[in-house]
N, C-alpha and C positions, 0 to 999 in steps of 0.2 A: 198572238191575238189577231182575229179577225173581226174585222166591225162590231167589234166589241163582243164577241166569243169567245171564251179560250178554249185551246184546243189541245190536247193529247195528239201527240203523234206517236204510234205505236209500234216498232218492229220485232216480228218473231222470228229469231233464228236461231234452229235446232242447232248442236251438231253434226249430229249421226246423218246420216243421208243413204241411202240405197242407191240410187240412180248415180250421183256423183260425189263419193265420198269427200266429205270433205268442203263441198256445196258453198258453204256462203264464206269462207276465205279463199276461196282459189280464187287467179288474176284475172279477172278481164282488162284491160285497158291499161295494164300497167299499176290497178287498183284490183287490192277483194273485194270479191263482188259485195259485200255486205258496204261498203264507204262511200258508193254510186250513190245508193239511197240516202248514205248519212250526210250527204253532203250534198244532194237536190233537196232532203225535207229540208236542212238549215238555212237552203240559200231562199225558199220560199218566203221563209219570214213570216207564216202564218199559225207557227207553234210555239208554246208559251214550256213544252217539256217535251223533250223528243227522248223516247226511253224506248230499251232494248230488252226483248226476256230473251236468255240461253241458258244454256246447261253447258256453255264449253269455255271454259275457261280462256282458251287464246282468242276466240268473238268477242269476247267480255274485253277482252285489253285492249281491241285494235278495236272497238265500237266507242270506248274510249276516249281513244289517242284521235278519233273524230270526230268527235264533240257529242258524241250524247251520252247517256245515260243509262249507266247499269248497277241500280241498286239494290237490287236482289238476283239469285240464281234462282234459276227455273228449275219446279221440284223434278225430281224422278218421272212421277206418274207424270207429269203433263210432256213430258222429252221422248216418248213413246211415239212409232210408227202409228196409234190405234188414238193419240191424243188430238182432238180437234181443237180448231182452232179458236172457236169460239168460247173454249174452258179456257184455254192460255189467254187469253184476252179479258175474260173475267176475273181469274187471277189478280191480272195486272191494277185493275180497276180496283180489286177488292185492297190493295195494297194499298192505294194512291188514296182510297178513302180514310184507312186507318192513318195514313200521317197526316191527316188532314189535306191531302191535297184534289181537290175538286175542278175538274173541267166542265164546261157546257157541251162538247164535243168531241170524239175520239176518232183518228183517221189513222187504218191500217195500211200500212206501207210493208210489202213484202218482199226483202229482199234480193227475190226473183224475178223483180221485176224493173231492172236497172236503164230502162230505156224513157221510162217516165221522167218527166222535165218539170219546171217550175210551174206552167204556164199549165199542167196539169193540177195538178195540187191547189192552185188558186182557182182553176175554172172549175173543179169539185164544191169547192166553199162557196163558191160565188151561187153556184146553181142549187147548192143547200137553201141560201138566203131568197132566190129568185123564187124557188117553189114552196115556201116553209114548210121545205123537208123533213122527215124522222131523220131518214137515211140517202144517200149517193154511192152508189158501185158503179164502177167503169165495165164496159164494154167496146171489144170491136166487132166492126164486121167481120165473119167467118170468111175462111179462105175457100173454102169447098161447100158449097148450097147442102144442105142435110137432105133434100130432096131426091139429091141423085144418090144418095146412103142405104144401103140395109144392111141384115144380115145374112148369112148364107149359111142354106143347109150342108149335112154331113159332104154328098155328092159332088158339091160345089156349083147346083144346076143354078143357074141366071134365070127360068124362064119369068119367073118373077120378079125380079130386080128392078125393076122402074114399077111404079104404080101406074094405071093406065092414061091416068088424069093428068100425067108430068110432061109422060114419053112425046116426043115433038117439039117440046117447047124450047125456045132460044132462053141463054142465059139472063137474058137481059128483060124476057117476061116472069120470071120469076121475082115474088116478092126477098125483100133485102133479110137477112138473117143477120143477128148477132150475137157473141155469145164472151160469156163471163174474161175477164184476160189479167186478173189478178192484182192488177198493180196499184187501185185505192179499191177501199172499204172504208166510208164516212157516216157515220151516225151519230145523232145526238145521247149525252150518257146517257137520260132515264129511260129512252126507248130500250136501248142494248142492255140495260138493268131489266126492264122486265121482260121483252121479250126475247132475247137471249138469240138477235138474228139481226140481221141487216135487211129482212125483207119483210114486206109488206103495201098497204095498201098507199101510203106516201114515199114508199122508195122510186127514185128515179136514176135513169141509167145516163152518165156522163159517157158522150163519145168518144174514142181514142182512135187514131191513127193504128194502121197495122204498122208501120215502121215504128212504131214506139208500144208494140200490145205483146215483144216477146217475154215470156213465160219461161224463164230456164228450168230447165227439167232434168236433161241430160247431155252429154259433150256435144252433139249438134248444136243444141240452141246457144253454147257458148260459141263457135264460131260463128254463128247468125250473126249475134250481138253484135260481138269486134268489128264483122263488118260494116256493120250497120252504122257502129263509133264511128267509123273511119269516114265512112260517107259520108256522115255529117257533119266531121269536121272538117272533110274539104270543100265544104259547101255543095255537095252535088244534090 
């Protein structure tokens, strides 16, 4: 519970995975990466059920054997490449209401996103209460200005490649960009009941650190991470 909210803490972890088979058990840090989360949501102390949906049986026991929560298995249709994430998540909700279990709040913590710390997790909540939010998503600054971005034709000509209105400009006159980095999704339940989204005109964006905004995706961003462990726990 937070200031008198209680909260759902949510995490979706598929099995199946394309990019890195096998995805949210494999080691980072001497931990599956699915335990980093289960073990930053718990030390948070701001969730009153920290529940897990999968479809894979060994997630289910090591999600577990770290303190949360796996009372149902994730059907079929929702363990699909083509399943979003906001069905998996209503899902979840729509379970939690038949047992009678009722939150004010539901915070999506995704397993890929094992850099997020406590101090994230409470400054999410905090800034639900500070703005009387629907909804909080994280973002960081983008690494690369979308500015200097296009696409290119067949050819691979550039003559176009900078807009006219860019070309010249120093990095540092360019306005600041940022962009989604996965690691909370906080919204109040009746909003996410009915409109079946985290956005809208009371969502607000909580700001993250890029050392703390990796997204794993595929074997690169697991050596990112590690390192990143590493740095931070030599204090650097």
């Amino acid at each position: 519970m937070y200031h008198g909210k209680t909260i759902l803490g949510f995490i979706s972890a598929r099995a199946g995975s394309k990019g890195v088979p096998g995805k949210n058990l494999r080691p980072l840090a001497g931990k599956p990466l699915i335990v980093h989360t289960i073990e930053t949501a718990r030390a948070s102390g701001v969730f009153d059920c920290l529940l897990v949906s999968t479809d894979g049986k060994e997630i289910a026991r090591i999600a577990r054997e770290a303190g949360a929560e796996v009372p149902f298995m994730r059907p079929p249709e929702l363990a699909t490449d083509a399943a979003r994430g906001i069905d998996v998540l209503s899902h979840a909700m729509a379970w939690c209401e038949e047992h009678g279990r009722l939150y004010d709040w539901v915070m999506v913590l995704q397993p890929t996103s094992p850099l997020r710390n406590v101090d994230d997790i409470v400054g999410a909540c905090r800034l639900m209460l500070e703005r009387n939010a629907l909804a909080v998503v994280s973002v960081c600054q983008v690494d690369h200005h979308p500015w200097w971005c296009n696409t290119l034709p067949e050819d691979l000509n550039m003559e176009n490649f900078i807009r006219p209105e860019v070309s010249g400009l120093n990095r540092q006159e360019l306005p600041v960009f940022f962009r989604l980095n996965g690691a909370i999704y906080l919204g109040k339940w009746e909003f996410l009941k009915k409109e079946s989204s985290f956005y809208g005109p009371r969502t607000y964006a909580y700001i993250m650190p890029k050392e703390r905004s990796v997204d794993i995706d595929d074997p690169v961003d697991f050596v990112v991470a590690e390192t990143l462990i590493k740095i931070q726990g030599n204090g650097i």
